[in-house]
mmCIF file of the N, C-alpha and C atoms, coordinates in Angstrom:
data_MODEL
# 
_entry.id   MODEL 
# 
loop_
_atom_site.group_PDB 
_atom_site.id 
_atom_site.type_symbol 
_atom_site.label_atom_id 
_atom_site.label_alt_id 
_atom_site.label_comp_id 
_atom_site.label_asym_id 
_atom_site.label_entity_id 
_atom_site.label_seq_id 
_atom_site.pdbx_PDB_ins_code 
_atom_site.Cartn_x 
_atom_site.Cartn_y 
_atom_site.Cartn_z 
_atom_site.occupancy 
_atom_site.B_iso_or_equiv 
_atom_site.pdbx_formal_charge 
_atom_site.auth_seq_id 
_atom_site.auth_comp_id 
_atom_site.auth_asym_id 
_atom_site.auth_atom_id 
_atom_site.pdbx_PDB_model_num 
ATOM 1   N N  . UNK A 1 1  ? 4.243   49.681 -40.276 1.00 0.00 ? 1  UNK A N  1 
ATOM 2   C CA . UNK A 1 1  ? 3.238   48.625 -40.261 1.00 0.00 ? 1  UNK A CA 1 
ATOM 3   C C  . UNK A 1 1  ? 2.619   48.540 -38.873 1.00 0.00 ? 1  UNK A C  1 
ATOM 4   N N  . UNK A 1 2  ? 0.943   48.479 -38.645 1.00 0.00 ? 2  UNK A N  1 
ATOM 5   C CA . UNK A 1 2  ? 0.537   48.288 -37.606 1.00 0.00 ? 2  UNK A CA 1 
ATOM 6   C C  . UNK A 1 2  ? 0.038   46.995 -37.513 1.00 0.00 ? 2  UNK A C  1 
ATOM 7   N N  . UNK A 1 3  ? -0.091  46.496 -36.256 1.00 0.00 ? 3  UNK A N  1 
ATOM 8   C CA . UNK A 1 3  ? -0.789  44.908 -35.658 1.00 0.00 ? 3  UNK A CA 1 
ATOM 9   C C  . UNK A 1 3  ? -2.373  45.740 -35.012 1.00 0.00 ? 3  UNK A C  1 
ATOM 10  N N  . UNK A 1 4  ? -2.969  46.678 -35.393 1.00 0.00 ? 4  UNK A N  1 
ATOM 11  C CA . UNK A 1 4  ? -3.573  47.211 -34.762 1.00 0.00 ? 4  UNK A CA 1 
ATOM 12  C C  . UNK A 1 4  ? -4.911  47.479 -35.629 1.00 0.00 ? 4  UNK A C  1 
ATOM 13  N N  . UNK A 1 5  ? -6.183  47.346 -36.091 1.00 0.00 ? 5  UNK A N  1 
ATOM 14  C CA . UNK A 1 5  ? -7.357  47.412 -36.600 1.00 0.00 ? 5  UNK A CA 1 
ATOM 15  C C  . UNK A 1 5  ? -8.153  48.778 -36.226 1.00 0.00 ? 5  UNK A C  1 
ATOM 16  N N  . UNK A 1 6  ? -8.547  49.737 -36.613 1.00 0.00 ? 6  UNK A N  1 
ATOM 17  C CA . UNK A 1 6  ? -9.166  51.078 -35.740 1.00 0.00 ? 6  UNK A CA 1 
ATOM 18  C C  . UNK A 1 6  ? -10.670 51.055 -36.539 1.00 0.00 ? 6  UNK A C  1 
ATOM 19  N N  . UNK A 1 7  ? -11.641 50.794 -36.019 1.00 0.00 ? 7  UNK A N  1 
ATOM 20  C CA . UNK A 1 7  ? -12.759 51.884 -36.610 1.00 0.00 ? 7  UNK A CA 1 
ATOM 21  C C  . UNK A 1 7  ? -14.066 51.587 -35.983 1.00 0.00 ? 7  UNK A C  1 
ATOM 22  N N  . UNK A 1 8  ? -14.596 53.149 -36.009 1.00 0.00 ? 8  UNK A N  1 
ATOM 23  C CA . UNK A 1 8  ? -15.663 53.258 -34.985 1.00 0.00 ? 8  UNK A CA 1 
ATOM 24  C C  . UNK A 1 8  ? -15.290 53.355 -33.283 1.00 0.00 ? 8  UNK A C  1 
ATOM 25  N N  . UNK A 1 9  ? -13.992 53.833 -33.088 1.00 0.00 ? 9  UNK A N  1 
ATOM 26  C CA . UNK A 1 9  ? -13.397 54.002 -31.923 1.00 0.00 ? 9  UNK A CA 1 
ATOM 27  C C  . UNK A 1 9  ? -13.299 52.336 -31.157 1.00 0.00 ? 9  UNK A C  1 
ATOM 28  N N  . UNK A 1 10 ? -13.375 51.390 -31.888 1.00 0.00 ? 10 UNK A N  1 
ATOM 29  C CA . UNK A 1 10 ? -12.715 49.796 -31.560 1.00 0.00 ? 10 UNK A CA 1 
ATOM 30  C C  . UNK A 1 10 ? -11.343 49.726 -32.439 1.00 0.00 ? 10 UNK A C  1 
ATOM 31  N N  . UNK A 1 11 ? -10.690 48.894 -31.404 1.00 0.00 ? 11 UNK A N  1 
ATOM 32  C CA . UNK A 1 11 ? -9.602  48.244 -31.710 1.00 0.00 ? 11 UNK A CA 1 
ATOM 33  C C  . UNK A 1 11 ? -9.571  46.798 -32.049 1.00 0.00 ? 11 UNK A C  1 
ATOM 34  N N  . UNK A 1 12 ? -8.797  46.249 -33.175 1.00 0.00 ? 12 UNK A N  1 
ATOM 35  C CA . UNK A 1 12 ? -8.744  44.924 -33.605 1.00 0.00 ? 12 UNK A CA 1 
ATOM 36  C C  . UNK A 1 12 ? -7.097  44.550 -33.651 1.00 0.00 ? 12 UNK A C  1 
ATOM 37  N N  . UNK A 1 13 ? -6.636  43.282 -32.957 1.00 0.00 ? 13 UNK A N  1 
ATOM 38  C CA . UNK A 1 13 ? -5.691  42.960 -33.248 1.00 0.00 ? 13 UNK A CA 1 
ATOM 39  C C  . UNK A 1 13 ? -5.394  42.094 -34.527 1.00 0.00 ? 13 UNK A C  1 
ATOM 40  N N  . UNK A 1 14 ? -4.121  41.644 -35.006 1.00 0.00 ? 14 UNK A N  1 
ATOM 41  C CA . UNK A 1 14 ? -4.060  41.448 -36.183 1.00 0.00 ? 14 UNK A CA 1 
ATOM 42  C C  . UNK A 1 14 ? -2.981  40.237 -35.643 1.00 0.00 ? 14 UNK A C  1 
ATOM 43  N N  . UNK A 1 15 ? -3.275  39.135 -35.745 1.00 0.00 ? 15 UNK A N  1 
ATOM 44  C CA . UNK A 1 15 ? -2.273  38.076 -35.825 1.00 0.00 ? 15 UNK A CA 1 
ATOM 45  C C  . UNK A 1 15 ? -1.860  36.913 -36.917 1.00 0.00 ? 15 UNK A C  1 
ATOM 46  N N  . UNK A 1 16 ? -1.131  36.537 -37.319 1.00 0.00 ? 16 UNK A N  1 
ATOM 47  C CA . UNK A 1 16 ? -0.744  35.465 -38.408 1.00 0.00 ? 16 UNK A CA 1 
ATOM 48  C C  . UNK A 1 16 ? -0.330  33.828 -38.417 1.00 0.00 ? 16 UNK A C  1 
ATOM 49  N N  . UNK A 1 17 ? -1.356  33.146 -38.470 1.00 0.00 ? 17 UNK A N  1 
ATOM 50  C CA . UNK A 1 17 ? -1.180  31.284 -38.154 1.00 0.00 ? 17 UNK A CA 1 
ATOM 51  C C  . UNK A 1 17 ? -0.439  30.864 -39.526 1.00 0.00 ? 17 UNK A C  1 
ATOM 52  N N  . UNK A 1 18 ? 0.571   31.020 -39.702 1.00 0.00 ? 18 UNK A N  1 
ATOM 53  C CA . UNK A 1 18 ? 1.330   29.994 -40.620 1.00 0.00 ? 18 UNK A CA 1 
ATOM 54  C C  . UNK A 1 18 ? 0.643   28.412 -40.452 1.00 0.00 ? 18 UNK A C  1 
ATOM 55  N N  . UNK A 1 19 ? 0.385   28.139 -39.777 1.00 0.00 ? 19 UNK A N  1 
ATOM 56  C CA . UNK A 1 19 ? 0.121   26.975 -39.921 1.00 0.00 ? 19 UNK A CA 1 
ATOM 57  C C  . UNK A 1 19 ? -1.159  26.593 -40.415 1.00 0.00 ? 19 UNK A C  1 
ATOM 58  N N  . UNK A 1 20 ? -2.048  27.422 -39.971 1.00 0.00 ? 20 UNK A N  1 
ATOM 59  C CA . UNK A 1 20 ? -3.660  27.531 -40.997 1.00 0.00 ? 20 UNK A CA 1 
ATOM 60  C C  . UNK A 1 20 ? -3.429  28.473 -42.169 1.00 0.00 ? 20 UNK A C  1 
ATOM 61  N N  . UNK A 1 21 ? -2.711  28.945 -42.714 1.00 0.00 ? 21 UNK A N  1 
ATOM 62  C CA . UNK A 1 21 ? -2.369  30.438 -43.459 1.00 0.00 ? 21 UNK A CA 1 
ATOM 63  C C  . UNK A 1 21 ? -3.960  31.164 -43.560 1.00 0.00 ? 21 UNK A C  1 
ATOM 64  N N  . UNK A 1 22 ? -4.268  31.889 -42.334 1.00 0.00 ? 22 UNK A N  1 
ATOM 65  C CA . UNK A 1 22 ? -5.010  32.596 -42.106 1.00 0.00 ? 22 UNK A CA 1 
ATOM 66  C C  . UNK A 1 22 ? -4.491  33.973 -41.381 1.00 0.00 ? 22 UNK A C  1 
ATOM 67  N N  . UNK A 1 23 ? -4.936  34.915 -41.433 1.00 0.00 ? 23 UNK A N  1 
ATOM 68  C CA . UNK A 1 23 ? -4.413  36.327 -40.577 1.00 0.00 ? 23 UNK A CA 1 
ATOM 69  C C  . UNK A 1 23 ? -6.010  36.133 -39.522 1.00 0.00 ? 23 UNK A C  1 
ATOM 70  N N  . UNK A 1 24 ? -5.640  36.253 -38.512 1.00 0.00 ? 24 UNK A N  1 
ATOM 71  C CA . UNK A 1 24 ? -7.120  36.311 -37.372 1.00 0.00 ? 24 UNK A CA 1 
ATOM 72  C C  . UNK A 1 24 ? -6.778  37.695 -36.286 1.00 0.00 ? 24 UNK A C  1 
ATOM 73  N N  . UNK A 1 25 ? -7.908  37.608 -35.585 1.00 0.00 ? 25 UNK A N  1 
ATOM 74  C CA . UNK A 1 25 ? -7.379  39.317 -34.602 1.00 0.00 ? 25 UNK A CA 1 
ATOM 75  C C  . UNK A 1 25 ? -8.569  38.952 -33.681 1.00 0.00 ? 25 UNK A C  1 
ATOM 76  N N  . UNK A 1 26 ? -9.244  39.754 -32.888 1.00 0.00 ? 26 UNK A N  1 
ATOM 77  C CA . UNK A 1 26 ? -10.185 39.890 -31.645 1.00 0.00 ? 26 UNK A CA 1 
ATOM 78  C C  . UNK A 1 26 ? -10.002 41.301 -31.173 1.00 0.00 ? 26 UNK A C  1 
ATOM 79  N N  . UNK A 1 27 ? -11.385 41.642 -30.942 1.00 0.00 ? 27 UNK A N  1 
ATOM 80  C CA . UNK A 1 27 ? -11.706 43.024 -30.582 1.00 0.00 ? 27 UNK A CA 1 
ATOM 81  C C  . UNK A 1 27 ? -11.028 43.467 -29.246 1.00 0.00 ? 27 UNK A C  1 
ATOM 82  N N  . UNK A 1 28 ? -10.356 44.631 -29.323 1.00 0.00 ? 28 UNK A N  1 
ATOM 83  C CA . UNK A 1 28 ? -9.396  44.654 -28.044 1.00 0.00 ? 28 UNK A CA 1 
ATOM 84  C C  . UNK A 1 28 ? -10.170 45.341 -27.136 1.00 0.00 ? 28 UNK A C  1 
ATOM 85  N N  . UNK A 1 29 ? -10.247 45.771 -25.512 1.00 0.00 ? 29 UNK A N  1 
ATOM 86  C CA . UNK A 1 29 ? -10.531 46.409 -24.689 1.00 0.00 ? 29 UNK A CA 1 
ATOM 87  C C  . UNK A 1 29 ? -12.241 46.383 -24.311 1.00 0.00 ? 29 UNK A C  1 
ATOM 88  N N  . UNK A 1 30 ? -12.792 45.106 -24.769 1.00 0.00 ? 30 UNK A N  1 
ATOM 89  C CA . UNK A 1 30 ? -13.903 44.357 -24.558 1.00 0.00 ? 30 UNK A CA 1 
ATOM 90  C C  . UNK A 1 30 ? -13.945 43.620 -23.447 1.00 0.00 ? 30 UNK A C  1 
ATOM 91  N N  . UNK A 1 31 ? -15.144 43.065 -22.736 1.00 0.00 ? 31 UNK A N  1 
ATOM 92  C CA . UNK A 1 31 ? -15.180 42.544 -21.959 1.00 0.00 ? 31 UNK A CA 1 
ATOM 93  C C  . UNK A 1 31 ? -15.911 41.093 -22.609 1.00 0.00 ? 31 UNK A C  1 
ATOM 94  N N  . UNK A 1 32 ? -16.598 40.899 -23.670 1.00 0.00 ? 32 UNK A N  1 
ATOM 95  C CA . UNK A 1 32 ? -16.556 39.922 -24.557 1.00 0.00 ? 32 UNK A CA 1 
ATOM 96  C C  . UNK A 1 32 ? -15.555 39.803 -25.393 1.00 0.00 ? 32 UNK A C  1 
ATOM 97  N N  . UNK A 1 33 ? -15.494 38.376 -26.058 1.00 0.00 ? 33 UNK A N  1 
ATOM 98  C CA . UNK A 1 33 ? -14.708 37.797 -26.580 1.00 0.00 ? 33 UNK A CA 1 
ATOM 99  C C  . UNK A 1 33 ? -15.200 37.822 -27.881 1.00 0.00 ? 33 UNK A C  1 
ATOM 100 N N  . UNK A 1 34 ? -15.004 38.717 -28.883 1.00 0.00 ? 34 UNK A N  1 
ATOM 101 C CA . UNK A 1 34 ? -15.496 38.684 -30.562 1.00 0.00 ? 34 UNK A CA 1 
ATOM 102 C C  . UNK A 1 34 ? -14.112 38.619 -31.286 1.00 0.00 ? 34 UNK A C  1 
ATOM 103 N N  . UNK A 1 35 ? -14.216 37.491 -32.381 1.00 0.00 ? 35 UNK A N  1 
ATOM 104 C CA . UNK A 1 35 ? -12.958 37.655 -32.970 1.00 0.00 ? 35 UNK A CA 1 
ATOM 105 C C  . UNK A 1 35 ? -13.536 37.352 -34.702 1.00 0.00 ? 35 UNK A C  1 
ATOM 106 N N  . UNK A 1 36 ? -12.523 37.238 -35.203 1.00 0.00 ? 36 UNK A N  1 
ATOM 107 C CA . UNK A 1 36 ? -12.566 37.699 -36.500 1.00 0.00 ? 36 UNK A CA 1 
ATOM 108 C C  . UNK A 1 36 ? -11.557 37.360 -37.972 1.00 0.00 ? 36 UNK A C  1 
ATOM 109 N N  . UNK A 1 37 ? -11.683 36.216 -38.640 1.00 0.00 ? 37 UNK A N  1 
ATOM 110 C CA . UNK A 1 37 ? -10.444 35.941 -39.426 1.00 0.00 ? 37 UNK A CA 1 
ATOM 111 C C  . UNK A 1 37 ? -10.733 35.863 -41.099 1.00 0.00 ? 37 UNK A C  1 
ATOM 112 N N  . UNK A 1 38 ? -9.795  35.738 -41.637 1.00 0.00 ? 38 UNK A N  1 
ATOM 113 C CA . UNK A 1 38 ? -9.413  35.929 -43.601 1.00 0.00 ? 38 UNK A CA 1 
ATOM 114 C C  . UNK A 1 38 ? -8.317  35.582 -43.863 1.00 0.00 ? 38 UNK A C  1 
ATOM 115 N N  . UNK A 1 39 ? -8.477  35.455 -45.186 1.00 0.00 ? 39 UNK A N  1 
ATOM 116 C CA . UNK A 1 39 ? -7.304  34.616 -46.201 1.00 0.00 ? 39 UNK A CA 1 
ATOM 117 C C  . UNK A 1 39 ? -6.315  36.216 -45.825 1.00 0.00 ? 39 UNK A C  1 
ATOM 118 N N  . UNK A 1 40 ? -6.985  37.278 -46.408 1.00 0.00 ? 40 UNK A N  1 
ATOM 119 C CA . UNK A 1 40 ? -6.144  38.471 -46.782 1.00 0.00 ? 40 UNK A CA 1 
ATOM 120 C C  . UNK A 1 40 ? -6.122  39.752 -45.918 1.00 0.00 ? 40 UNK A C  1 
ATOM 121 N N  . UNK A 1 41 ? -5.428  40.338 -45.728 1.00 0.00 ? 41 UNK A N  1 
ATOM 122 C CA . UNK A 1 41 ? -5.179  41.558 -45.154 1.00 0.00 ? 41 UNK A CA 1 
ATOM 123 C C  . UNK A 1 41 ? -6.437  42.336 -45.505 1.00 0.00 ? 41 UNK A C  1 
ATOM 124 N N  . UNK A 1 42 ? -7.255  42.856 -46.768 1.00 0.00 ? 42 UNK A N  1 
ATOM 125 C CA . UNK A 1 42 ? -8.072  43.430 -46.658 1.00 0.00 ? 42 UNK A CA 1 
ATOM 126 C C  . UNK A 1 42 ? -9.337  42.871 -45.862 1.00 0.00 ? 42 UNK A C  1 
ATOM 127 N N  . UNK A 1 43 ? -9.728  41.231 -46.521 1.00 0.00 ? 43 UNK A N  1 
ATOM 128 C CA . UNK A 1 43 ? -10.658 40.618 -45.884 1.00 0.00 ? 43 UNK A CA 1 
ATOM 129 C C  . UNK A 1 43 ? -10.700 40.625 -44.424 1.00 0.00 ? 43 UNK A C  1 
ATOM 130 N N  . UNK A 1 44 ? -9.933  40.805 -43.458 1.00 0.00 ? 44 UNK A N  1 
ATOM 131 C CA . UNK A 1 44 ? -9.368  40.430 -42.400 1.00 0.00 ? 44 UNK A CA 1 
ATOM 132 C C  . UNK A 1 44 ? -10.259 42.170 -42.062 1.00 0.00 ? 44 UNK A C  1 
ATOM 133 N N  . UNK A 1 45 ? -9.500  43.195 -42.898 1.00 0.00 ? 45 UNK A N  1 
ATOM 134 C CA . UNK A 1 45 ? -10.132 44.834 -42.663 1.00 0.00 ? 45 UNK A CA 1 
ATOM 135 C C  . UNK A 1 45 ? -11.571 44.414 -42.559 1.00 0.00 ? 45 UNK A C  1 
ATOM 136 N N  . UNK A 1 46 ? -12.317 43.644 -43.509 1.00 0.00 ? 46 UNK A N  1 
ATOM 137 C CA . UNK A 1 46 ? -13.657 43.709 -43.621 1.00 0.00 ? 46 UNK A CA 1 
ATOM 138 C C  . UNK A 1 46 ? -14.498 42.933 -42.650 1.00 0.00 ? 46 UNK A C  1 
ATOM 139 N N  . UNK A 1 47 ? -13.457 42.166 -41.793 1.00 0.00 ? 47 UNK A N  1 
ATOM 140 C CA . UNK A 1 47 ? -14.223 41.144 -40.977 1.00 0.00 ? 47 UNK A CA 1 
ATOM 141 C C  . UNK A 1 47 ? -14.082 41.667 -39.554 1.00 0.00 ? 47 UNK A C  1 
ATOM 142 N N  . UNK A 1 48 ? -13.208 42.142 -39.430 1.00 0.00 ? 48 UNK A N  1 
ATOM 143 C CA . UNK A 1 48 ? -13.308 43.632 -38.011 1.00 0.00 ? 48 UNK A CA 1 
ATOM 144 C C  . UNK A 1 48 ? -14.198 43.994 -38.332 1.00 0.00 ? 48 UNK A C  1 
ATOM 145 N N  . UNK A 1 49 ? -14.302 45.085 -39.877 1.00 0.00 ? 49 UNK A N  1 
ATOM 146 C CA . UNK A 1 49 ? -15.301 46.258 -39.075 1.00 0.00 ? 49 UNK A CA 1 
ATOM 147 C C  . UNK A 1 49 ? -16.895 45.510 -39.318 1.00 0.00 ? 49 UNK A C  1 
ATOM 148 N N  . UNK A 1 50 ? -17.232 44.606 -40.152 1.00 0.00 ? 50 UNK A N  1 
ATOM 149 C CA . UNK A 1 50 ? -18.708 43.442 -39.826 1.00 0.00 ? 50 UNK A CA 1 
ATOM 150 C C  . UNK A 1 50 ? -18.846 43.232 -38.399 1.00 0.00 ? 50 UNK A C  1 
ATOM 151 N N  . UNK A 1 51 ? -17.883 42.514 -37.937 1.00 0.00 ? 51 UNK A N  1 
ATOM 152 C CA . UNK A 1 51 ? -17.528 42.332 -36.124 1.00 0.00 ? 51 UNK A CA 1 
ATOM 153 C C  . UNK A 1 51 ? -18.006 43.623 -35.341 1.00 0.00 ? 51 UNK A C  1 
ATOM 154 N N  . UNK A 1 52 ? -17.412 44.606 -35.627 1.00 0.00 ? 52 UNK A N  1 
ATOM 155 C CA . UNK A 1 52 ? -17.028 45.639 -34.757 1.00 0.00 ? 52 UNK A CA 1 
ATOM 156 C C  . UNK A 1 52 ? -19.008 46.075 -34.833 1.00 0.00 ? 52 UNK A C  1 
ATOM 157 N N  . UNK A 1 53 ? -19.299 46.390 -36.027 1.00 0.00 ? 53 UNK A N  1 
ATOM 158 C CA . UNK A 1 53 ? -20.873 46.758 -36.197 1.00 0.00 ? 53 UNK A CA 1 
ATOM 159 C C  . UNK A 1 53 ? -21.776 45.857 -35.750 1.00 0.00 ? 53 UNK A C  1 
ATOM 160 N N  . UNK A 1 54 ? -21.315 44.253 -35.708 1.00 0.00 ? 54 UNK A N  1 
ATOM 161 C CA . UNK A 1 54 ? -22.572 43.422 -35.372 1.00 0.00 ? 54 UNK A CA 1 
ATOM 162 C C  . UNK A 1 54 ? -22.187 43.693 -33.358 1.00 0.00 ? 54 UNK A C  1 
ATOM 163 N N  . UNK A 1 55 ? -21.311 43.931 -32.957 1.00 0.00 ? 55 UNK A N  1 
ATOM 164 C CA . UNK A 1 55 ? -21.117 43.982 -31.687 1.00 0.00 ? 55 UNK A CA 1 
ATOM 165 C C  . UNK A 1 55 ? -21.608 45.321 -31.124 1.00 0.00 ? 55 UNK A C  1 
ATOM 166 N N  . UNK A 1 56 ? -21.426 46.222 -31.392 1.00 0.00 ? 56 UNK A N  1 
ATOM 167 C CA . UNK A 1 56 ? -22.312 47.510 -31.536 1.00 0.00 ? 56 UNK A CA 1 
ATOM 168 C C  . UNK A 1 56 ? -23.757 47.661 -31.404 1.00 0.00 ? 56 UNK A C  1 
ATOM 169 N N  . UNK A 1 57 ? -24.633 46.857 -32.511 1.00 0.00 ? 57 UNK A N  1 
ATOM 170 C CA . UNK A 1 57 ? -25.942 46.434 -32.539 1.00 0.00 ? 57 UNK A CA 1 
ATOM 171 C C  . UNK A 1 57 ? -26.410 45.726 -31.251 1.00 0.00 ? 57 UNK A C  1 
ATOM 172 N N  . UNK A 1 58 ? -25.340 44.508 -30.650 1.00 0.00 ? 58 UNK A N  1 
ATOM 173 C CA . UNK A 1 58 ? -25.604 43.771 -29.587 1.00 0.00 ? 58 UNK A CA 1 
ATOM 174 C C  . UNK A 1 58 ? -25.996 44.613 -28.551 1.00 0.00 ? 58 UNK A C  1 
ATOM 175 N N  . UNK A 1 59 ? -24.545 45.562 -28.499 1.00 0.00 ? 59 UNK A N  1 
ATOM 176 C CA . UNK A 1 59 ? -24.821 45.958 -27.221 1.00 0.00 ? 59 UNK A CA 1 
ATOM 177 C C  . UNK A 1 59 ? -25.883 47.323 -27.280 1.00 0.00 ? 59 UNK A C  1 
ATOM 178 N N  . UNK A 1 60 ? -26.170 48.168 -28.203 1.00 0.00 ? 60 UNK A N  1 
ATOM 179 C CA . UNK A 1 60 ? -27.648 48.469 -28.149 1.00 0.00 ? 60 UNK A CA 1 
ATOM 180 C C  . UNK A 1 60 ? -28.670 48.167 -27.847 1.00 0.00 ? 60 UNK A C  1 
ATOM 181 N N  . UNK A 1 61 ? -28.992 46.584 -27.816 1.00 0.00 ? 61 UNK A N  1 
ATOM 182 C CA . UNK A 1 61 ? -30.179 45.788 -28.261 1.00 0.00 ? 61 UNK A CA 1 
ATOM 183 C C  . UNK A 1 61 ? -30.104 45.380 -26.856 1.00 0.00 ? 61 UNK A C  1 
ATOM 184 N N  . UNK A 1 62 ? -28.888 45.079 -25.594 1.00 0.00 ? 62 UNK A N  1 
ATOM 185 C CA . UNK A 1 62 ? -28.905 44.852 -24.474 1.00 0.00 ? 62 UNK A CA 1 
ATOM 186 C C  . UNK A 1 62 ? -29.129 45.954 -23.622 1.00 0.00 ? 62 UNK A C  1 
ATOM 187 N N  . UNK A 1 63 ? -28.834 47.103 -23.760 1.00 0.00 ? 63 UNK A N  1 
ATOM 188 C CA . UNK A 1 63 ? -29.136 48.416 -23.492 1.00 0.00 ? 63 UNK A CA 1 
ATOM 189 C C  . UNK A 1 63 ? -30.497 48.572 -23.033 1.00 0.00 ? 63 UNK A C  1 
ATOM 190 N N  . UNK A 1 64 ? -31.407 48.311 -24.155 1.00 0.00 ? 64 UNK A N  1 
ATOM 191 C CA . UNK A 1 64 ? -32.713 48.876 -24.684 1.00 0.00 ? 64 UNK A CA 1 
ATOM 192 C C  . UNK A 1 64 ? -33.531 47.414 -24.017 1.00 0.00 ? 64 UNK A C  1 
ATOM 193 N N  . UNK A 1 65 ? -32.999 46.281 -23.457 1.00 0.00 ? 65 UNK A N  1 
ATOM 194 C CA . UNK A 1 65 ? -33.381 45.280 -22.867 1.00 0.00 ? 65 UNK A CA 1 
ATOM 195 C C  . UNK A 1 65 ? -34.037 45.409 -21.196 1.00 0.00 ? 65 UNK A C  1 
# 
């Protein structure tokens, strides 16, 4: 089992709030702060890699600024 999210060469951590019963994570080795949460383990997959692509776009769009 990994705590670890991969795609598009980003990393996502994977953490678990019993107390909200949510799984949440945040993009690792960023210098912004993007994070990302779901009821479920897959949803949680799908809300990284949305994250990971809308952060991608950003930093293109600051690039090209």
């Amino acid at each position: 089992m990994s705590n670890l999210l991969e795609y598009k060469g980003c990393q996502g951590s994977v953490e678990v709030s019993l107390e909200d019963g949510i799984l949440h994570g945040k993009i690792l080795r960023i210098t912004d702060l993007v994070t990302f949460e779901a009821q479920t383990p897959e949803g949680l997959r799908r809300a990284f890699k949305q994250q990971v692509d809308e952060y991608l776009i950003f930093c293109e769009e600051e690039d090209d600024a």
